[in-house]
N, CA, C and O atoms as CSV, one atom per row, in Angstrom:
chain,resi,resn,atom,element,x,y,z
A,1,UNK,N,N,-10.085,-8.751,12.354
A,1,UNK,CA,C,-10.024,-9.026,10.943
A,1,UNK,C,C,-11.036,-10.091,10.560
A,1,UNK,O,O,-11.823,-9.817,9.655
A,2,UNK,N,N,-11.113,-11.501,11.263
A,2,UNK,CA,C,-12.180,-12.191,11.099
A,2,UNK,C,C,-13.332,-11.886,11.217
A,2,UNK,O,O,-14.175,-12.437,10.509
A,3,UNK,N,N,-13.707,-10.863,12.204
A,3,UNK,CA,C,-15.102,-10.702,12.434
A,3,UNK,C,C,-15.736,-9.744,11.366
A,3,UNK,O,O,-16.908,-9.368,11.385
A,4,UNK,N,N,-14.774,-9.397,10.414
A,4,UNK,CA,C,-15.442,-8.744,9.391
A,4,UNK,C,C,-15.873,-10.025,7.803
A,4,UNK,O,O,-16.291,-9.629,6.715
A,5,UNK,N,N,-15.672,-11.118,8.077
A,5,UNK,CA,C,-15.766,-12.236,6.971
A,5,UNK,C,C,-17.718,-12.286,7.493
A,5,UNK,O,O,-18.303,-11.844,8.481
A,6,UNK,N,N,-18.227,-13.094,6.182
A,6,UNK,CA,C,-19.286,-13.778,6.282
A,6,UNK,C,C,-19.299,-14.919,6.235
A,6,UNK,O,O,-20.054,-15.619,6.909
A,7,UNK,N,N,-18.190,-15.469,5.163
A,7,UNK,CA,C,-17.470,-17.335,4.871
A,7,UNK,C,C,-15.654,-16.830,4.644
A,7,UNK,O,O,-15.026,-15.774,4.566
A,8,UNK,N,N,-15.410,-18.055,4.613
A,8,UNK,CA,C,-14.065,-18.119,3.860
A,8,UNK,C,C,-13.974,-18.431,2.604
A,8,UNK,O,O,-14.971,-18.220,1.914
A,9,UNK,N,N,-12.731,-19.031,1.952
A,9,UNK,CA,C,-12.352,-19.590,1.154
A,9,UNK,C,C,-11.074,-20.365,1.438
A,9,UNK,O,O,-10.428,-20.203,2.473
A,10,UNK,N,N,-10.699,-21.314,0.358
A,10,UNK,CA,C,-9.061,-21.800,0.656
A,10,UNK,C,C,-7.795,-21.051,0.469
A,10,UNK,O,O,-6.648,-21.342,0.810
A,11,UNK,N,N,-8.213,-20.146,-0.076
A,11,UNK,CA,C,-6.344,-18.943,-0.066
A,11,UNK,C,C,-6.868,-18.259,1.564
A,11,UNK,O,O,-5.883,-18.140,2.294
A,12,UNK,N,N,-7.918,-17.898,2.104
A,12,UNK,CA,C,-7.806,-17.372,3.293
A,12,UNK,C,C,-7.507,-17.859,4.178
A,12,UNK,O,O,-6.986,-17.225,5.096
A,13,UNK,N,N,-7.802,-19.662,4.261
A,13,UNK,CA,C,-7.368,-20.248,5.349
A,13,UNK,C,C,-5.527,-20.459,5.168
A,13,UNK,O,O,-4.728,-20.511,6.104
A,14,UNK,N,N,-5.269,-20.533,3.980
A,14,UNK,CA,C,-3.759,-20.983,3.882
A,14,UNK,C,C,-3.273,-19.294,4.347
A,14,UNK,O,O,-2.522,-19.139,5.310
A,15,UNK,N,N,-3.816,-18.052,3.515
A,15,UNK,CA,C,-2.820,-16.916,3.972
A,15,UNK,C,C,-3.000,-16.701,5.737
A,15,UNK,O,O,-2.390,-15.843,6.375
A,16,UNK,N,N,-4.050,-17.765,6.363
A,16,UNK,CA,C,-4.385,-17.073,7.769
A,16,UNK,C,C,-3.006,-18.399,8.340
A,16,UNK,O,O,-2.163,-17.981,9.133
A,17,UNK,N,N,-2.942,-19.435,8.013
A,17,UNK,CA,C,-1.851,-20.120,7.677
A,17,UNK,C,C,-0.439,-19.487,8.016
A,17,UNK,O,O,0.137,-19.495,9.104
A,18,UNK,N,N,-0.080,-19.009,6.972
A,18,UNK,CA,C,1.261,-18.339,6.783
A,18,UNK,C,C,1.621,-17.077,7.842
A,18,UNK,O,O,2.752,-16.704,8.153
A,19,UNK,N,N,0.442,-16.574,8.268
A,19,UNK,CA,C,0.255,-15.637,9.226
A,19,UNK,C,C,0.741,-16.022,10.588
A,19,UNK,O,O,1.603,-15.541,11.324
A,20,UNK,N,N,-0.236,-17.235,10.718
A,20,UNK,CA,C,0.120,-17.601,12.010
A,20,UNK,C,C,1.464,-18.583,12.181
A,20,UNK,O,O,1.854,-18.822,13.324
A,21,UNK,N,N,2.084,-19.083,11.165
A,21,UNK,CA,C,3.534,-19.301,11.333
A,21,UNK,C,C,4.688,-18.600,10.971
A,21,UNK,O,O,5.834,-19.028,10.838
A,22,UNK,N,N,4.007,-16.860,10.749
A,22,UNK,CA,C,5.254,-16.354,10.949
A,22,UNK,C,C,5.143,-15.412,12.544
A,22,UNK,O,O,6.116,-14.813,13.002
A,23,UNK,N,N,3.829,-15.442,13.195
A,23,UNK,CA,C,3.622,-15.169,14.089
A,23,UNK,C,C,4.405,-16.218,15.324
A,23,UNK,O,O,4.660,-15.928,16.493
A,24,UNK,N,N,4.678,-17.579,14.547
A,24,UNK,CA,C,4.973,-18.604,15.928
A,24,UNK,C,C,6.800,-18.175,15.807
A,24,UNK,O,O,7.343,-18.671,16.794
A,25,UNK,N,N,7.559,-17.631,15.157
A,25,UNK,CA,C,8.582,-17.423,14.957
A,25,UNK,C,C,9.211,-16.075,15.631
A,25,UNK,O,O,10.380,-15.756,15.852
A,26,UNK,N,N,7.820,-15.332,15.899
A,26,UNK,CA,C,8.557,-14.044,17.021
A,26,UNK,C,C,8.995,-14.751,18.273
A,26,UNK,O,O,10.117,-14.350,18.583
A,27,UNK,N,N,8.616,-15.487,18.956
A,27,UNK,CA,C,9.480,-15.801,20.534
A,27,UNK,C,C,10.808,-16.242,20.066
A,27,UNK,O,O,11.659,-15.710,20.778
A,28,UNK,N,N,11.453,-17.163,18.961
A,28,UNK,CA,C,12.648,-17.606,18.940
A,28,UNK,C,C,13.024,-16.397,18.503
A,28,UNK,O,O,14.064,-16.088,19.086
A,29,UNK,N,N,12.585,-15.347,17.560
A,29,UNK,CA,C,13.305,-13.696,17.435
A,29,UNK,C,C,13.754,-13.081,18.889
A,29,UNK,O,O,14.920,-12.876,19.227
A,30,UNK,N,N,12.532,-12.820,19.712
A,30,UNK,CA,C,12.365,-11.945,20.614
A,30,UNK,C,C,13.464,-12.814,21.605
A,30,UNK,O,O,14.274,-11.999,22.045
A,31,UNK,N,N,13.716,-13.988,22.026
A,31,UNK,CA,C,14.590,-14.263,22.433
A,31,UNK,C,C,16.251,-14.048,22.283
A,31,UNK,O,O,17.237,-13.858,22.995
A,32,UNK,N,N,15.835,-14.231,20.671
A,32,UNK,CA,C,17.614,-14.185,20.215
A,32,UNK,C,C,18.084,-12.636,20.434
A,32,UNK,O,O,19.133,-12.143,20.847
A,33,UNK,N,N,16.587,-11.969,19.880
A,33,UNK,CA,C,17.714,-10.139,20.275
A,33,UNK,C,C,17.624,-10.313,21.829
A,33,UNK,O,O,18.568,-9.620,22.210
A,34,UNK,N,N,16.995,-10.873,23.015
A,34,UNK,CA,C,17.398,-10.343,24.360
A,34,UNK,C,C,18.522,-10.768,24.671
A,34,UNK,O,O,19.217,-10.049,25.387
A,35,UNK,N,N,19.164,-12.399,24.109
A,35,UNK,CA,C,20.431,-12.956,24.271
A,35,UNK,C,C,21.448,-12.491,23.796
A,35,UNK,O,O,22.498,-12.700,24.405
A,36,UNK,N,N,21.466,-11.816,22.722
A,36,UNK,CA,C,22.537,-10.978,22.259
A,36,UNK,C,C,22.152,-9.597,22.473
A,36,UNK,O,O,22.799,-8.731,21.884
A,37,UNK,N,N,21.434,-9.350,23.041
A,37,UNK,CA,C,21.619,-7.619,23.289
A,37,UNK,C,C,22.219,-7.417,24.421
A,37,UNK,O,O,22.372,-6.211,24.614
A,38,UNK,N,N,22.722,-8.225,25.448
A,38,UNK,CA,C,24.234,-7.981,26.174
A,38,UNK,C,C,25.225,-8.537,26.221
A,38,UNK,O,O,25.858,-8.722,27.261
A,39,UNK,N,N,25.714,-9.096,24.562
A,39,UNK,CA,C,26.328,-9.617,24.272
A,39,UNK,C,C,27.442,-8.445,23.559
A,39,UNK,O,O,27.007,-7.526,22.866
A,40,UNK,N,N,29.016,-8.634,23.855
A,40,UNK,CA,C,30.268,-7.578,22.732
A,40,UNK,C,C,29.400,-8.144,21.040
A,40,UNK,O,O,29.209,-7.167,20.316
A,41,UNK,N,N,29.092,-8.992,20.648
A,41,UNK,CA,C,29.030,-9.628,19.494
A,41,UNK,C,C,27.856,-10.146,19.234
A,41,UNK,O,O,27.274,-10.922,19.991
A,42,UNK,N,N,27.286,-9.619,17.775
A,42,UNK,CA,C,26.147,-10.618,17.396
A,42,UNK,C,C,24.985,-9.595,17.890
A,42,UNK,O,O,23.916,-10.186,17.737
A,43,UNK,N,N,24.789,-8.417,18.373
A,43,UNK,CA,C,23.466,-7.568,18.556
A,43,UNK,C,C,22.981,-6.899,17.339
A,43,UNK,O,O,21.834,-6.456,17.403
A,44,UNK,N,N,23.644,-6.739,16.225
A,44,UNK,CA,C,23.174,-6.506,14.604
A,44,UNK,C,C,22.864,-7.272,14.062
A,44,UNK,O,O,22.383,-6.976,12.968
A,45,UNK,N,N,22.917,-8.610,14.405
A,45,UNK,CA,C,22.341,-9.268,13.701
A,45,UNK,C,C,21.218,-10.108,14.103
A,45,UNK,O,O,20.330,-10.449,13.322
A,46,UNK,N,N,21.289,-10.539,15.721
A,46,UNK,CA,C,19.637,-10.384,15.587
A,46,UNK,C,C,18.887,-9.305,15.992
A,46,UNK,O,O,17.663,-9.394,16.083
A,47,UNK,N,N,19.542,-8.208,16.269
A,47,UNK,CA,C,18.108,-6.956,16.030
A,47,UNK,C,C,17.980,-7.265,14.397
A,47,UNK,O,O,16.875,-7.806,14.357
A,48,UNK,N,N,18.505,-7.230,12.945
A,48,UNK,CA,C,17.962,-7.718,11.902
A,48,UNK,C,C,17.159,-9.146,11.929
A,48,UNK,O,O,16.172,-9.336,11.219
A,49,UNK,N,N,17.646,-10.050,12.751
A,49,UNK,CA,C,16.210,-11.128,12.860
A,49,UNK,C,C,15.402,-10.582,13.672
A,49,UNK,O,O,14.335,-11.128,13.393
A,50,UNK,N,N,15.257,-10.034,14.296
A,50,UNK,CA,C,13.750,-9.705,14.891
A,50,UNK,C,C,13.213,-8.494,14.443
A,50,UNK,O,O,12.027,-8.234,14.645
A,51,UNK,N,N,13.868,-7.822,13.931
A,51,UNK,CA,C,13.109,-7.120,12.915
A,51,UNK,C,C,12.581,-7.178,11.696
A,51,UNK,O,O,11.696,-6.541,11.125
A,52,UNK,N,N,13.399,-8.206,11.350
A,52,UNK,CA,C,12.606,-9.507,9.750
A,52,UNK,C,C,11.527,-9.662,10.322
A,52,UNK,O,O,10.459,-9.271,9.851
A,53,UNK,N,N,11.689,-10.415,11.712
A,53,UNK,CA,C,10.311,-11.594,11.621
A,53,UNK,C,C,8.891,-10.538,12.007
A,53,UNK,O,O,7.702,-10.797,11.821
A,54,UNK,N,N,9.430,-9.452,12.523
A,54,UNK,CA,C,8.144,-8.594,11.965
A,54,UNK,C,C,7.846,-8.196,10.722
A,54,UNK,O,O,6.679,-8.104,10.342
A,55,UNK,N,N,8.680,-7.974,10.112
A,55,UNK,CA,C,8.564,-7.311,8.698
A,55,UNK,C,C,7.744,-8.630,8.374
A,55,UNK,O,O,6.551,-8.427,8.148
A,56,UNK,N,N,8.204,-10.033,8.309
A,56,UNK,CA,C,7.590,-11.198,7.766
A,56,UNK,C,C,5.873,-11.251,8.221
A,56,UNK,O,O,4.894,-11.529,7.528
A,57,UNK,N,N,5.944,-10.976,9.248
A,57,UNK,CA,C,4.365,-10.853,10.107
A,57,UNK,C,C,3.155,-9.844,9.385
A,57,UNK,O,O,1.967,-9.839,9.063
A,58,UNK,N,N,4.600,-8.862,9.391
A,58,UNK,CA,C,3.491,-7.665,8.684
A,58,UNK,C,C,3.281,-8.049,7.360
A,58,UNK,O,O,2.104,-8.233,7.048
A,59,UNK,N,N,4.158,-8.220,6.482
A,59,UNK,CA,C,3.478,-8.642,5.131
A,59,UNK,C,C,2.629,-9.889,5.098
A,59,UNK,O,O,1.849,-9.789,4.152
A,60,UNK,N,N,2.490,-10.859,5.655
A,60,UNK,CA,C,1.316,-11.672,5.722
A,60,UNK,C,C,0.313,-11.573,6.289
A,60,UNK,O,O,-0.452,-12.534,6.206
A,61,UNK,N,N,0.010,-10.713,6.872
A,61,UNK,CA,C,-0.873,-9.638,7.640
A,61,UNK,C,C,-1.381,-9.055,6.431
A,61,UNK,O,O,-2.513,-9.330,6.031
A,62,UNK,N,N,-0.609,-8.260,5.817
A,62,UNK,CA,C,-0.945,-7.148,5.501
A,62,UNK,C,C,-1.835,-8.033,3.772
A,62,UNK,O,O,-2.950,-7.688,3.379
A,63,UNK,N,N,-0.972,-9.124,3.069
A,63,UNK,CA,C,-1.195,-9.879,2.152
A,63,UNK,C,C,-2.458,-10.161,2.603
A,63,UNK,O,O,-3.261,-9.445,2.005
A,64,UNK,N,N,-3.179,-11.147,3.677
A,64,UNK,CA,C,-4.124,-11.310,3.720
A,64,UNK,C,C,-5.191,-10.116,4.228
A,64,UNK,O,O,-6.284,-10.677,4.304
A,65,UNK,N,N,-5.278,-9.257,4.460
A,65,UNK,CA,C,-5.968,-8.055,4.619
A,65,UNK,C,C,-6.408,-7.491,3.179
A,65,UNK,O,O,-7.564,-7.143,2.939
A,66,UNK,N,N,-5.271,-7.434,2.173
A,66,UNK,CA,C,-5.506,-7.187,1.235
A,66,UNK,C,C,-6.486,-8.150,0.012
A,66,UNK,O,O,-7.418,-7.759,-0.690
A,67,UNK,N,N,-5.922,-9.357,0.092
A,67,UNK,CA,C,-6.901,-10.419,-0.326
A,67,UNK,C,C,-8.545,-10.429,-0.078
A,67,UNK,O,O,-9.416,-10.574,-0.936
A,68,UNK,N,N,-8.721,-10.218,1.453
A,68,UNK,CA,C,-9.928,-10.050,1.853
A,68,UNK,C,C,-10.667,-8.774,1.376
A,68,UNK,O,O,-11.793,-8.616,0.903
A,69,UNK,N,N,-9.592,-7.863,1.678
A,69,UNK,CA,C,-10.325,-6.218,1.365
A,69,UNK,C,C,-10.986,-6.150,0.119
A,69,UNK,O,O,-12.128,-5.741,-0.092
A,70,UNK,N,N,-9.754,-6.805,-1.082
A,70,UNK,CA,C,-9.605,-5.999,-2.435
A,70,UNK,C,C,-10.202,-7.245,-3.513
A,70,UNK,O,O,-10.972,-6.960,-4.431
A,71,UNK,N,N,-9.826,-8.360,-3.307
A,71,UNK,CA,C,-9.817,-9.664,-4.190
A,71,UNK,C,C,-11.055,-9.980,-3.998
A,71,UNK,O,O,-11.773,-10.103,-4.990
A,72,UNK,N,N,-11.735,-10.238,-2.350
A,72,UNK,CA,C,-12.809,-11.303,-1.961
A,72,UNK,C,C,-13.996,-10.505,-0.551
A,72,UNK,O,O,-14.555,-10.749,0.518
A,73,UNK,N,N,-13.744,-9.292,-1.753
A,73,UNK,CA,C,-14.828,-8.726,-1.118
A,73,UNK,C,C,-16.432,-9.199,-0.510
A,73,UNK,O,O,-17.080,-8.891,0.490
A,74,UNK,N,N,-16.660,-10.083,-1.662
A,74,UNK,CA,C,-18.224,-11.002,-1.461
A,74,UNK,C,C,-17.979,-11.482,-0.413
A,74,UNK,O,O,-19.032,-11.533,0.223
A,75,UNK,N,N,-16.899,-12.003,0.330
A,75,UNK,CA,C,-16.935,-12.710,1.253
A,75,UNK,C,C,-17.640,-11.783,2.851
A,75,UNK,O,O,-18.506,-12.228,3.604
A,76,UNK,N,N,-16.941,-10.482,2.964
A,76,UNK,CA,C,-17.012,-9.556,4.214
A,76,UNK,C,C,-18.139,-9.193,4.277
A,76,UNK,O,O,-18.765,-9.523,3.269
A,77,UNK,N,N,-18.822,-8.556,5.131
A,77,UNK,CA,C,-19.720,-8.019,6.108
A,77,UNK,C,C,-20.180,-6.730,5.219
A,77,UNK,O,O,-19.623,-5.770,4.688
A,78,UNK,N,N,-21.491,-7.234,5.350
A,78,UNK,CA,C,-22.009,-5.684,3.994
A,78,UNK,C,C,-22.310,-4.308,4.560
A,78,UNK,O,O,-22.881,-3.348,4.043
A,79,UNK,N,N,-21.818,-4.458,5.658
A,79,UNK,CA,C,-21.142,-3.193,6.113
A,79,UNK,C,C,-20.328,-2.420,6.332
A,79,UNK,O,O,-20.213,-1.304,6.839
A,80,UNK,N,N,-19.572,-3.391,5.736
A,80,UNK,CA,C,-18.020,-2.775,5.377
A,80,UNK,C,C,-17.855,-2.033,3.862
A,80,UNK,O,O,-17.708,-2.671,2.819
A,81,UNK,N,N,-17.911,-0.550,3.954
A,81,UNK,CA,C,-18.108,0.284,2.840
A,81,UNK,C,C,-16.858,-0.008,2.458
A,81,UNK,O,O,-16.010,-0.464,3.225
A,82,UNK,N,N,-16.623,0.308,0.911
A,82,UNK,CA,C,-15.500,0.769,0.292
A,82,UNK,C,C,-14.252,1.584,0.558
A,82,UNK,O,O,-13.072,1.459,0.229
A,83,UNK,N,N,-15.254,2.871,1.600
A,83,UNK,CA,C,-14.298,3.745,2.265
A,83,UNK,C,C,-13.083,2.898,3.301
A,83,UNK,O,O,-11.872,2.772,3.482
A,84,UNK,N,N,-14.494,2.432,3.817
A,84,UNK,CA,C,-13.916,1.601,4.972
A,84,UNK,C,C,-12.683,0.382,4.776
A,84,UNK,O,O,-11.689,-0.003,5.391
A,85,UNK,N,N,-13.264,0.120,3.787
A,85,UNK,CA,C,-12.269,-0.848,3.412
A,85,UNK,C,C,-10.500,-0.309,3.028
A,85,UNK,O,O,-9.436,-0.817,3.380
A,86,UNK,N,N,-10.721,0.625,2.376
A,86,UNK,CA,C,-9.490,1.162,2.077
A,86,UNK,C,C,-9.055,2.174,3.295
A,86,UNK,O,O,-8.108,2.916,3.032
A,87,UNK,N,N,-9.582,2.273,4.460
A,87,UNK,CA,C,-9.080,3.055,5.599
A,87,UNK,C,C,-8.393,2.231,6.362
A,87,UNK,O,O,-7.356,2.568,6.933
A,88,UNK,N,N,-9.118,0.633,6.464
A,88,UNK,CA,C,-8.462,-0.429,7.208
A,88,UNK,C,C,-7.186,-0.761,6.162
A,88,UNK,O,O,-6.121,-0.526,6.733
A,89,UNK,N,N,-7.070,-1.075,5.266
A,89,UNK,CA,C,-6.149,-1.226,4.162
A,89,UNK,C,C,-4.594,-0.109,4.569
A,89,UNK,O,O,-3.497,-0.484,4.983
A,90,UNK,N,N,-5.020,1.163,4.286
A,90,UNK,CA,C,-4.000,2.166,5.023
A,90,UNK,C,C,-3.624,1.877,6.528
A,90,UNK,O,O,-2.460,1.925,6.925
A,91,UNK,N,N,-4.810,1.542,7.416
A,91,UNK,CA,C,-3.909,1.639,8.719
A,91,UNK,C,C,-2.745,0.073,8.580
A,91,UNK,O,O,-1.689,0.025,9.211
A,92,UNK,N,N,-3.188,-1.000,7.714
A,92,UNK,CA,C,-2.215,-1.936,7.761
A,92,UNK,C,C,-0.824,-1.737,7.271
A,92,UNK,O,O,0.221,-2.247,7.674
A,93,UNK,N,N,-1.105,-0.616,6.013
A,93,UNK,CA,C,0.208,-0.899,5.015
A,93,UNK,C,C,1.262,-0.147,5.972
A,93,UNK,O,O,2.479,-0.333,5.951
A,94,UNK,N,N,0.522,0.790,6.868
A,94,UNK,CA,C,1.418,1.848,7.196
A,94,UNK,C,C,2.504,1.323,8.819
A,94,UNK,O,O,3.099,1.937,9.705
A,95,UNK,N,N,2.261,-0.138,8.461
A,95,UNK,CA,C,3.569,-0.752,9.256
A,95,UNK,C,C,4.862,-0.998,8.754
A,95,UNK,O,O,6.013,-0.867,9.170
A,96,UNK,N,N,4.113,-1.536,7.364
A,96,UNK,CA,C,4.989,-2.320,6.102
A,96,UNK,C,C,6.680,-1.063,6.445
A,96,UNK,O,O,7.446,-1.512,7.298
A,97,UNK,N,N,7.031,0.098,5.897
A,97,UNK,CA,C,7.811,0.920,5.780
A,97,UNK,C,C,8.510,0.611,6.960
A,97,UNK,O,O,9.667,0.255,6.735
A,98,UNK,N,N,8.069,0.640,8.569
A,98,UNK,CA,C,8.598,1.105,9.466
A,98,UNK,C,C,9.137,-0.136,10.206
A,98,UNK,O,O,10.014,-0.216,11.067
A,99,UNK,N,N,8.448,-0.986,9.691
A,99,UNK,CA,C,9.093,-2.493,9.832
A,99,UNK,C,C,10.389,-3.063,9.116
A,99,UNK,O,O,11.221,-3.764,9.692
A,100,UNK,N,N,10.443,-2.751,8.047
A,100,UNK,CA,C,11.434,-2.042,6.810
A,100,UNK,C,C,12.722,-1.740,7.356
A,100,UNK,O,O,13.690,-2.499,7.389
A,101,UNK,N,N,12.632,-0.284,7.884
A,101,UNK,CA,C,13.154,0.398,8.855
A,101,UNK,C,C,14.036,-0.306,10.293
A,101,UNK,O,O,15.183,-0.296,10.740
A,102,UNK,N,N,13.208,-0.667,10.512
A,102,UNK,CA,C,13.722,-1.854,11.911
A,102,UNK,C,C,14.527,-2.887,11.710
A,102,UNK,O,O,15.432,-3.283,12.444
A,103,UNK,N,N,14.226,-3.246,10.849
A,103,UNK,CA,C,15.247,-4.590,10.180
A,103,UNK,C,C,16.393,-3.851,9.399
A,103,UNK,O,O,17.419,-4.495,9.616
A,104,UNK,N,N,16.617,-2.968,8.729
A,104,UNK,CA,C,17.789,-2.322,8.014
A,104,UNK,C,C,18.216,-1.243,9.576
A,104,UNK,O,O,19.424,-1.009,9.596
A,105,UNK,N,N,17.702,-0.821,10.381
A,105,UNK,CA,C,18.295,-0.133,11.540
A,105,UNK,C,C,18.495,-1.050,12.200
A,105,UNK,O,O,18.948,-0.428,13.160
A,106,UNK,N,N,18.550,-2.331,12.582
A,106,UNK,CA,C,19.598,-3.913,13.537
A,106,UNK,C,C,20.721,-3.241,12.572
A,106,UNK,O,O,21.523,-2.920,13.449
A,107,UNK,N,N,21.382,-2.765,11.222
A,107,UNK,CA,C,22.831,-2.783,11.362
A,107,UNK,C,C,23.263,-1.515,11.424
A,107,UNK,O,O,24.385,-1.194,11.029
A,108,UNK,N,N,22.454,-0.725,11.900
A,108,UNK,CA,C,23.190,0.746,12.880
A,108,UNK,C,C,23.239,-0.065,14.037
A,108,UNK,O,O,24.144,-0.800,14.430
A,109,UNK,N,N,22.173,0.169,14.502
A,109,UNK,CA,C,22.297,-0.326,16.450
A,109,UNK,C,C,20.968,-0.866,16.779
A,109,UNK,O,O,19.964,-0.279,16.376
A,110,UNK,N,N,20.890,-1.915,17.467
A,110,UNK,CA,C,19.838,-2.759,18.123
A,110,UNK,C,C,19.053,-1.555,18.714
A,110,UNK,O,O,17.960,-1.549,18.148
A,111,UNK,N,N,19.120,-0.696,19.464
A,111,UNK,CA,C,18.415,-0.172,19.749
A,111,UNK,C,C,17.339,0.645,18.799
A,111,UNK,O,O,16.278,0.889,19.373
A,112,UNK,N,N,17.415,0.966,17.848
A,112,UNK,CA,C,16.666,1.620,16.706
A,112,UNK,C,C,15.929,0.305,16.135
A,112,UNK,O,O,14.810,0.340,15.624
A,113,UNK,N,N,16.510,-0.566,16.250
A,113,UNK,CA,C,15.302,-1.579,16.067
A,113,UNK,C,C,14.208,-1.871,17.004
A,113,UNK,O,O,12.981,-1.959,16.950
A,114,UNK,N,N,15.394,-2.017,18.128
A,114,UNK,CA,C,14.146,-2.017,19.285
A,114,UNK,C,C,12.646,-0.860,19.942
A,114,UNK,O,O,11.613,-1.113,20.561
A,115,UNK,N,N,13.347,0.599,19.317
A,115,UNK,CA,C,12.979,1.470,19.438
A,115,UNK,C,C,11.255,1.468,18.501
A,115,UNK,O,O,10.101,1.487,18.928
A,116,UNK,N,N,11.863,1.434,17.028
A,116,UNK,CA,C,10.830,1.424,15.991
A,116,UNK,C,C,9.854,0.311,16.489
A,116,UNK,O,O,8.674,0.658,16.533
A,117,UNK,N,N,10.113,-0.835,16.833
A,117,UNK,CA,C,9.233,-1.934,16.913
A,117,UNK,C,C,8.130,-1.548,18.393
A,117,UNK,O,O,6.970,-1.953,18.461
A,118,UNK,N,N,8.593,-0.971,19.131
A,118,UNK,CA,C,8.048,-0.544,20.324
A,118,UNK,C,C,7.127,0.364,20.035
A,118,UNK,O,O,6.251,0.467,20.894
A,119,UNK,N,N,7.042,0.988,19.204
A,119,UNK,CA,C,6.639,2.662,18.879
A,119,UNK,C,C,5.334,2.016,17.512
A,119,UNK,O,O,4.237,2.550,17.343
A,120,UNK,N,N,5.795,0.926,16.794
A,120,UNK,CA,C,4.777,0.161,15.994
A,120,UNK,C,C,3.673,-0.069,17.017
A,120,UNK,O,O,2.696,0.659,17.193
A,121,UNK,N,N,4.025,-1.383,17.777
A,121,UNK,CA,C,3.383,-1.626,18.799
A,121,UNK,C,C,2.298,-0.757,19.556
A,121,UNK,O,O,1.160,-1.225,19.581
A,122,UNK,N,N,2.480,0.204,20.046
A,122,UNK,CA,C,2.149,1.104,20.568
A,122,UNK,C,C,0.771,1.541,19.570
A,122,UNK,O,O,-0.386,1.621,19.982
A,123,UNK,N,N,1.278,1.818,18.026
A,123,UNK,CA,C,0.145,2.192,17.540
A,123,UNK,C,C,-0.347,1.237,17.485
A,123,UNK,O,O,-1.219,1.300,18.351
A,124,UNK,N,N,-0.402,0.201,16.970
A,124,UNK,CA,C,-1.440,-0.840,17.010
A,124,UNK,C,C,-2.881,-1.577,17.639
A,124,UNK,O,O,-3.958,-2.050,17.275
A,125,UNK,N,N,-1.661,-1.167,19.442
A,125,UNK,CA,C,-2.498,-1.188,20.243
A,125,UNK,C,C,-3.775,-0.065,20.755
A,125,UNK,O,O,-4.804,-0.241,21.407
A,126,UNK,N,N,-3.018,1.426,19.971
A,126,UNK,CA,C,-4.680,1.968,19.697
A,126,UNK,C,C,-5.404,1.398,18.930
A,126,UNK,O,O,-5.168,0.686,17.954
A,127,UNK,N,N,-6.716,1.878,19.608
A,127,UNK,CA,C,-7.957,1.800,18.891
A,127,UNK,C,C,-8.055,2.523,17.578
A,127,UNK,O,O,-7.932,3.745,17.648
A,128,UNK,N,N,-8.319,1.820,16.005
A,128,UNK,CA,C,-8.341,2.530,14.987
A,128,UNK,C,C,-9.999,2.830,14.638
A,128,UNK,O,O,-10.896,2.067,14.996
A,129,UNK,N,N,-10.190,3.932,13.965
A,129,UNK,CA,C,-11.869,4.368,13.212
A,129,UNK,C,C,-12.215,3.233,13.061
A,129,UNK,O,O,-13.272,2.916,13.605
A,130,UNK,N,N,-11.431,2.141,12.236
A,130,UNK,CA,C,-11.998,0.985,11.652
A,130,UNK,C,C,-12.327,-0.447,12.725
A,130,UNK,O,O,-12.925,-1.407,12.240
A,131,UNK,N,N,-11.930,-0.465,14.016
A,131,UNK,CA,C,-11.700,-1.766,15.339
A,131,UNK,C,C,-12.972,-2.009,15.440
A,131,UNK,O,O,-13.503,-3.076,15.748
A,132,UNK,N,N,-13.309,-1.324,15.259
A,132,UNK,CA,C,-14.505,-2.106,16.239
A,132,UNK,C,C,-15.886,-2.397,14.618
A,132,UNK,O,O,-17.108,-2.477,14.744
A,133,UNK,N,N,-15.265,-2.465,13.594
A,133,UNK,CA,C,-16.285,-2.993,12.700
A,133,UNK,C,C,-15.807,-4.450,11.698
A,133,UNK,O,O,-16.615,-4.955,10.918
């Protein structure tokens, strides 16, 4: 995401900010669902915290992606077409829903949280059209 800037500004450093402290809040998540996921009690509710604190990740993710893409375009790499821009834009939003999903599935069963978040993951870690620009 950075390597597509030319400068910053001050809403990018604060939304890169908010990013990275909702990023410092997944280990106390990822902990609390492993402690209660062999627990009789309490596995619905933090599979719903650790499926928040992605949902939280992804929308400040996704907020500053959008800022950069759509708001502060002058700022990015003049090789980043329009197309392009709105292709990277789609592969972000299209966590937003399923993250959604994960946090309202902690009160069926931890596992559908755990499931969706794994299966996010997974895409992510492919390579998208847009990675490598």
């Amino acid at each position: 995401m950075l390597r597509r800037l030319v400068t910053v500004d001050h809403a990018i450093l604060m939304l890169n900010l908010v990013l990275l402290l909702t990023i410092g809040v997944l280990p106390f998540s990822t902990a609390l669902m492993s402690e209660y996921l062999r627990e009789s009690d309490g596995q619905n509710l933090a599979a719903v915290v650790y499926g928040g604190s992605f949902l939280l990740m992804s929308v400040a993710f996704f907020a500053m992606q959008r800022h950069l893409l759509i708001t502060k375009g002058e700022l990015l790499d003049e090789r980043l077409t329009p197309d392009l821009r709105r292709a990277v834009l789609r592969r972000n939003v299209s966590g937003l829903l399923p993250y959604a999903g994960a946090t309202l599935g902690g009160i069926l069963t931890p596992y559908l949280t755990l499931a969706i978040c794994a299966a996010l993951a997974g895409f992510y870690a492919l390579p998208g059209t847009t990675s490598d620009r």
